[in-house]
Residue, then its C-alpha position, 0 to 999 in steps of 0.5 A: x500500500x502506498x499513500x500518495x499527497x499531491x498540491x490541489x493549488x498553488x495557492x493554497x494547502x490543501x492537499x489529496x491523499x489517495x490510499x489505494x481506491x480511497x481519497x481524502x483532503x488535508x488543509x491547514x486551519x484558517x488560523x495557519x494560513x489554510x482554509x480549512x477546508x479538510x482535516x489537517x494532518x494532526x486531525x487524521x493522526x488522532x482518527x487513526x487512533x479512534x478508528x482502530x480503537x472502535x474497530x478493534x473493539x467491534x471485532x473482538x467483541x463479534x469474536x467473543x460473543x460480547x453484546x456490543x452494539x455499536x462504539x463511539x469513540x471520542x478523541x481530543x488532544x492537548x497539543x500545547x506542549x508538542x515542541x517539547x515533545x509531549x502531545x496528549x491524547x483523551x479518549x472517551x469510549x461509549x460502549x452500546x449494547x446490554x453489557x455486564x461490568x465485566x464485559x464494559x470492563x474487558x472492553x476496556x482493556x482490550x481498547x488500549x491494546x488496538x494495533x494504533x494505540x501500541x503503534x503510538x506509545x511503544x513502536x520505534x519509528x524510523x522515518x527516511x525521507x528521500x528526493x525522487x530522481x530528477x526535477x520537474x515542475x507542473 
């Protein structure tokens, strides 16, 4: 899978991301220059997050026989100390369906355990960016 970002204008900052047979859009908030016209890049940082969150836990609870109905996963984030190094994440889980505590509870734990989650607070990223070969201008 590749993920592909290409200028829609000169002028401006919004962006295409096709992801395979899917596209979406980034800009920047109004306040940075953009329009916001689309998430921006840290908006789609803390979807990814709430995306596997729920359906992780919509699998596993299909997988266990849990009850669960639906998931809605809440994220918001605190940004303010993101040049020190520290962004911080809230998330707020409503679980639907008839649940006992046990299984709201297992719930709960297996939500910290979506693929994302651990991406984001164990995983050693290495990133490497490269020029393509030759220039072009369009």
């Amino acid at each position: 899978m590749t993920v592909t970002v290409n200028t829609e204008s000169h002028e401006g900052f919004r962006h295409s991301i096709k992801i395979d047979d899917h596209e979406v859009f980034t800009d920047l908030p109004k306040s940075m220059g953009g329009e916001s016209s689309a998430p921006s890049p840290h908006d789609y940082f803390d979807a990814a997050l709430g995306a596997c969150k729920a359906l992780t836990l919509k699998l596993y609870a299909q997988k266990k026989d849990i009850p669960l109905t639906g998931v809605t996963v809440e994220v918001k984030h605190d940004a303010s100390e993101e040049q020190k190094g520290k962004y911080a994440l809230h998330v707020k889980l409503t679980l639907k369906g008839v649940l006992t505590d046990a299984q709201r509870d297992e719930l709960h734990n297996v939500a910290d355990k979506c693929p994302v989650h651990k991406l984001m607070t164990t995983a050693e990223i290495t990133i490497e960016t490269h020029l393509s070969e030759g220039a072009f201008s369009q």
